[in-house]
N, C-alpha and C positions, 0 to 999 in steps of 0.2 A: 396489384396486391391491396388489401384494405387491412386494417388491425384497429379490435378494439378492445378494449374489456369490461366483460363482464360483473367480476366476481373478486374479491380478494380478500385473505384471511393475513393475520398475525396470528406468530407466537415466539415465546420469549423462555430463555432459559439460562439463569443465573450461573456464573462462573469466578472461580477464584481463581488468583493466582498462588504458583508454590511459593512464592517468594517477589518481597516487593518489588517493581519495575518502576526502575526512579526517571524520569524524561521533565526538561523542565521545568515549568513551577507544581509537576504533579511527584504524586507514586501512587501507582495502582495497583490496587491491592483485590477488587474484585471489579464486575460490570456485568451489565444483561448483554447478551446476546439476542439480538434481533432476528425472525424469519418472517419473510412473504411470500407468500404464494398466491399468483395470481391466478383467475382461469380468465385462458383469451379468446378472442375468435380471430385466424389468421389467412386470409382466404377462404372465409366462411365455413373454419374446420376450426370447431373447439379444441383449446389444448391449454393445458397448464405448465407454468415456471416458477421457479422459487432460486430465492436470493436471498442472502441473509449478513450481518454486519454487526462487530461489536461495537459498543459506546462508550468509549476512552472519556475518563475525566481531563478535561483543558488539552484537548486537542482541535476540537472543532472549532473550538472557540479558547484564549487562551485570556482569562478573566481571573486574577488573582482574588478578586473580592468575591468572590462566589463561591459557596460549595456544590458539588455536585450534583447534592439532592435538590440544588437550584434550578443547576442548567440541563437536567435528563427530562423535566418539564417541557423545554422549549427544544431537546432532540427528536421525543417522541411525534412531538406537534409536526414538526417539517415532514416527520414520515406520514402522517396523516393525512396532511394540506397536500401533497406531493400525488398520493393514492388518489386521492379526491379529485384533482383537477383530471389524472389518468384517467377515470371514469366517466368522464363526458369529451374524448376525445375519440373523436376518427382519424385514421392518416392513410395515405397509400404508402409508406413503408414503414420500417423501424425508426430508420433518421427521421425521418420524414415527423412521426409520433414524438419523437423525443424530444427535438428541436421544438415543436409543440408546446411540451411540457416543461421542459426548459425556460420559456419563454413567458408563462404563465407563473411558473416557481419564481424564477428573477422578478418580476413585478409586485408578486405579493410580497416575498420576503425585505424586498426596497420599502413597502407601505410600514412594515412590519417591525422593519430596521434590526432584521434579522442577518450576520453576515453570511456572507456566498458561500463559503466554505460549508458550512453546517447547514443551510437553505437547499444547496443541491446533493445532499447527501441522499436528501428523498428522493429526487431527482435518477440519481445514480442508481438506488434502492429500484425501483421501477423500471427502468432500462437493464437493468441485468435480469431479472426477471423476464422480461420482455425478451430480452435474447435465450434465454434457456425455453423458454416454452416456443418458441419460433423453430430454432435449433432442434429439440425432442420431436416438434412435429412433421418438422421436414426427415427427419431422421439424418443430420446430418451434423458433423462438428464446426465448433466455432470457428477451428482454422481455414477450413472448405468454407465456409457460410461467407466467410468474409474478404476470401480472395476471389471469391467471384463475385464479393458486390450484392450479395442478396440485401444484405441492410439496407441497399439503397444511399451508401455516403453518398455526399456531395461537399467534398472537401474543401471547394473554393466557397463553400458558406459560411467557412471557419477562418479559411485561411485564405485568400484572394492570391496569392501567388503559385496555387496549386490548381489552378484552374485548369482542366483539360488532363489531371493525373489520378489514375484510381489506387485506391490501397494499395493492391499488388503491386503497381509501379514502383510503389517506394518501401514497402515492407522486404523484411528478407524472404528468398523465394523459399528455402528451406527450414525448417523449423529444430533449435538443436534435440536430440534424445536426452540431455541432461541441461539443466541448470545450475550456476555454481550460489552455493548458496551464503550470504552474504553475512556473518555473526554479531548481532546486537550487542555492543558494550554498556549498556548500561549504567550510570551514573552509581548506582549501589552497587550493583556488580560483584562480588567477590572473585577477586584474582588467581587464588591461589586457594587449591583447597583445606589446605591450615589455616587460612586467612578465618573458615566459617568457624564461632561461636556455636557450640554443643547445643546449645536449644535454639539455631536456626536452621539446622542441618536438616534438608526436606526427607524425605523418609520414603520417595519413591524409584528409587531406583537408577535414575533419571542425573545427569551430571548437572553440578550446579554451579561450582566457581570456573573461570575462564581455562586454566589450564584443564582441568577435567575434560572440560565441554570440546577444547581443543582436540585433545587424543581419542575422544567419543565418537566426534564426528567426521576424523579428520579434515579439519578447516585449514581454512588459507585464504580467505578473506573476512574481513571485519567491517561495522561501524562505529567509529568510536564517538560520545557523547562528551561536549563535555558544560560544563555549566557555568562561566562567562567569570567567575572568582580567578582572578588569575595565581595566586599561589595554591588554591586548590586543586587546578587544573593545570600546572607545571607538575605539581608530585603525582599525579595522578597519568598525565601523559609517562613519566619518564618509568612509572612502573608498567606500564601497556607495555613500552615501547622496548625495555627489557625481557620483558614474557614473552614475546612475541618473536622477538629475535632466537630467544631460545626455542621455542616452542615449532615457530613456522617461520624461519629465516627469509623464505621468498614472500612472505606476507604482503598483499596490498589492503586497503585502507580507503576510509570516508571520513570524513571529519563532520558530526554534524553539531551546527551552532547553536540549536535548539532555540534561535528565540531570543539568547541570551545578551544582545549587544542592540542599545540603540540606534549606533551611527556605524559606516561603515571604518569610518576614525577610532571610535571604541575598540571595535575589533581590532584594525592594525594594529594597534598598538598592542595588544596583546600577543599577536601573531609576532610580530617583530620580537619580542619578548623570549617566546618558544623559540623560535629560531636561534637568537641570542645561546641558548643553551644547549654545550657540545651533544648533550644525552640525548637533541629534539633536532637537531639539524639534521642529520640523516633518515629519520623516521619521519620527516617531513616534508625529504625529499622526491623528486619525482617516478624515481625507483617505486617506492608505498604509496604518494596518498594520488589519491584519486581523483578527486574534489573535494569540495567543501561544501555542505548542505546548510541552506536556508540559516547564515549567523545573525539577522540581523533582525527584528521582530515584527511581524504582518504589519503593524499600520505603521511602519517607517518605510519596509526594504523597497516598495517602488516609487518612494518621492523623487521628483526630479534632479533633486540635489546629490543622490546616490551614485547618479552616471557621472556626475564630474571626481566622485571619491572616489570613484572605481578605477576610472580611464586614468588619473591624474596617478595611483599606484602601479609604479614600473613594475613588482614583481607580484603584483593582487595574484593569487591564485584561482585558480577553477571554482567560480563558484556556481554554484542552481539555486531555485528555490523552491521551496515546498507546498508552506501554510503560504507562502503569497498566492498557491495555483488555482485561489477560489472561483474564479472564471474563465470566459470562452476567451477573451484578451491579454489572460494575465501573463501566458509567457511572451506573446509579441511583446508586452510593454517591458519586460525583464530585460530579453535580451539589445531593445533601444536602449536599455539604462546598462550595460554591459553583464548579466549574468551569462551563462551559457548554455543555460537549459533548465527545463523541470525534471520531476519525478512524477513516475505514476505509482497510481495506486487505485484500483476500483470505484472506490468510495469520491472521489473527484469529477467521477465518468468515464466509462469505456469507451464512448466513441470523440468525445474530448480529448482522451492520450491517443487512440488512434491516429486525428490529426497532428495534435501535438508532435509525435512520432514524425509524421510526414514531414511536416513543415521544418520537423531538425535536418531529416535524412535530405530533404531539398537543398538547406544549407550545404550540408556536408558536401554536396554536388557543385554548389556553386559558390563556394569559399573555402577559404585556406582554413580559415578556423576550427577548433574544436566546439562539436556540438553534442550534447549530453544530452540522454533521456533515462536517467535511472529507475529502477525498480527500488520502491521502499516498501515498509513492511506496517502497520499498523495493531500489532500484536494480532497478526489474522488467524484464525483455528479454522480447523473443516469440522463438518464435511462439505459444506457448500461455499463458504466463502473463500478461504484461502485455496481451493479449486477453480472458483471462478477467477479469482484473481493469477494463478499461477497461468490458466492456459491465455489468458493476455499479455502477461510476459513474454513468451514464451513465442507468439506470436508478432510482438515487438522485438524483438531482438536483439534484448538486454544482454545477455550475459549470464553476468552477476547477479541477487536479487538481495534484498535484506530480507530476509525469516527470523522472526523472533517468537512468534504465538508456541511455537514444539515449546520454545525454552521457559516461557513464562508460565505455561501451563501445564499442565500433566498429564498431554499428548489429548486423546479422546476420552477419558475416564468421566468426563462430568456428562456421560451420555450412555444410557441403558446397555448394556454388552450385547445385546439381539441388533442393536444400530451398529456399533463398533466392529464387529462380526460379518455385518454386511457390508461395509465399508472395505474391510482388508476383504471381502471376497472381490469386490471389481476392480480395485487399488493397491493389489497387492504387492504391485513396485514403488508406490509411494506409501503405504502404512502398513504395520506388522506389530505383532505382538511384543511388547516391549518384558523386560523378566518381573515387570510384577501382573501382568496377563491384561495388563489394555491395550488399546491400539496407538502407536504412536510414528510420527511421520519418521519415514527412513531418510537418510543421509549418510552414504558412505564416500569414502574419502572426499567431504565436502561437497558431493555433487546429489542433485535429486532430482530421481528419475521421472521423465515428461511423458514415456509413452503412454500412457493408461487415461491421462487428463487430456491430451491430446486430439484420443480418439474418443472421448465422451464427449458428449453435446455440449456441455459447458462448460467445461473440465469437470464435473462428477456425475460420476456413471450410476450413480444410486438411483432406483425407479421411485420415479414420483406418485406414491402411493398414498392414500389417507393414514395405513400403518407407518410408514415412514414419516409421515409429516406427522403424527402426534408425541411419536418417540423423538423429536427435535424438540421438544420443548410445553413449555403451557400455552395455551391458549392467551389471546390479548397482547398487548403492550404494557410493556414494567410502568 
């Protein structure tokens, strides 16, 4: 096989939220939306792919001194520099190209003193791409493409103890027809739909405070935020954990730390706290929560001082990490320091959680332990992202997933009705006409359905048309 490319375009198109999404030191309130479209040569057979990604304020990077109009300067830069290096690269496969590009991103953005997280964002941007147009060409889906190895992994390049094992050996052989989809609590959140203030009440149809969204979509899983104030987040846990009981008795649970705790001591101390309190002991217990996502803040959680807080806590709970997953090493070094796993998410790399994936599912074979590979959510909308994203889940063998983009947003409406239209034509188990006439992601009793993402190339089945790619958006980068 040989891969290279030719040719590649941006565009970009502005989106709001119905209601703020507090995560945090942010609230996002709007962002662009990124697209790429590459054309490749893959086997000496022209063919094009598109990938696309939003751009969260203080997520890539989590810089209180900044405003955002600071840091979308140096997001768009990575997807540039990222294109750039693609363009003068040959490989004989996919891995083979990205591993490549990878390796060229990490040294510039080292010079650059740009962090990993948001340096291989570009990275990620490029290789999904790269699989869609590979995928489109072969005529073939991502889940076929990759249980036979066409990528070309080479997994003990990632991970040395996987040496002599292919994807398939350690992925599930089966793929489930649903996902369970996982509910974003957000920090501002309104609980209760009395809780909402008459002029914040969104006006599209669309459920907005948790119990609403509850009986909307019939849920039964959650993530809950919370934000490191401990009497803020004791009143706030114990009206969850109230609603929740009422609402979805069998409820399970995430807890994620957002960031919010220097040391893993900080934390305890608060954890001991909630537990402390009759209202948070049973909603805390292993019946609901799940684990506990990334509490502790990127440039502390993997100091070496963390594995003796960790190991030295008799009843530390489940924890992962998230923003620490900026590299090819970051979970090996995690779970030396006692985490139990990452989260995937597109935007980190595909064939980076692939291994990742593996290198759990090895554990899981060869120790007693609990090994965690979550599905998280980064406010993703379709039609091509949270598709792409969905059929790697999906593929991994998550479960559960977090989705938040349906709820932050107001489904596919920030996008011409002739795109939306085509969209519910090839995805019509995953998007439908919502009652004020745009397309919006289906979820019923909490689950969302995979077959249709499945069997597209990338997870979306939309033909890669010059029409289609101008209806995504304006031309350039924001």
């Amino acid at each position: 096989m040989s891969v290279t490319i030719e040719s590649f375009e941006f565009r970009t198109r502005p989106m709001s939220t119905r209601f703020p999404f507090r995560y945090g030191i942010a609230a996002m309130t709007e962002l662009p939306h990124v697209f790429l479209r590459l054309g490749a040569v893959i086997d000496g057979q022209p063919c094009a792919g598109l990938a696309s990604e939003g751009l969260p304020p203080k997520w890539f990077t989590k810089n209180a001194t900044t405003r955002f109009e600071e840091d979308l300067p140096q997001m768009t830069k990575v997807l540039e520099q990222a294109v750039g290096f693609a363009c003068g690269i040959e490989a004989q496969s996919l891995f083979a190209f990205w591993k490549e590009l990878y390796r060229q991103q990490d040294e510039w953005c080292r010079a650059e003193e740009i962090p990993p997280l948001l340096a291989h964002l570009g990275t990620s941007l490029v290789e999904r791409a790269l699989i869609d147009a590979f995928c489109r060409s072969k005529g073939m889906s991502f889940s076929t493409a990759l249980k036979a190895n066409h990528f070309g992994l080479e997994l003990d390049k990632l991970h040395s103890e996987l040496s002599g094992f292919e994807p398939a050996d350690l992925l599930p052989q089966q793929v489930d027809k649903t996902l369970i989809a996982r509910h974003t609590i957000g920090l501002g959140d309104p609980l209760k739909d009395s809780d909402i203030p008459s002029g914040e009440r969104c006006d599209d149809g669309l459920p907005q405070a948790l119990d609403a969204v509850i009986d909307h979509y019939g849920l039964t899983h959650f993530k809950v935020k919370i934000c490191g104030d401990l009497q803020t987040d004791l009143a706030r846990l114990r009206a969850i954990a109230a609603l929740l009981e009422e609402k979805a008795p069998a409820y399970q649970f995430t807890l994620d730390g957002n960031e919010q705790y220097p040391t893993i001591g900080a934390f305890r101390e608060h954890w001991e706290q909630f537990l402390a309190d009759p209202a948070l002991a049973v909603f805390l217990g292993e019946e609901h929560l799940l684990f506990v996502e990334q509490p502790i803040h990127r440039d502390h959680a993997l100091n070496p001082e963390v594995a003796e807080d960790i190991h030295s806590w008799e009843q530390c709970p489940l924890m992962i990490i998230d923003e620490s997953d900026g590299e090819i090493h970051s979970l090996r070094s995690a779970l030396k320091i006692g985490y139990r796993g990452t989260s995937h998410k597109n935007c980190k790399g595909v064939f980076k959680g692939i291994a990742n994936a593996c290198l759990l599912e090895h554990l899981r074979r060869t120790d007693d332990g609990t090994w965690i590979i979550s599905g998280e959510d980064l406010a993703n909308v379709g039609p091509i992202a949270l598709l792409n994203d969905l059929a790697v889940m999906v593929v991994l063998g998550v479960g559960h997933v977090e989705r938040n983009g349906h709820h932050y947003f107001s489904g596919l409406s920030m996008y011409p009705q002739k795109l939306q239209d085509a969209v519910c034509g090839v995805h019509a188990d995953l998007y439908g006409p919502s009652d004020e006439g745009f397309a919006t992601l289906a979820i019923a009793d909490g689950l969302i359905a995979t077959d249709s993402l499945v069997s597209a190339p990338f997870g979306c089945g939309l033909e890669l048309s010059d029409e289609i790619f101008a209806l995504l958006g304006e031309a350039g980068l924001p």
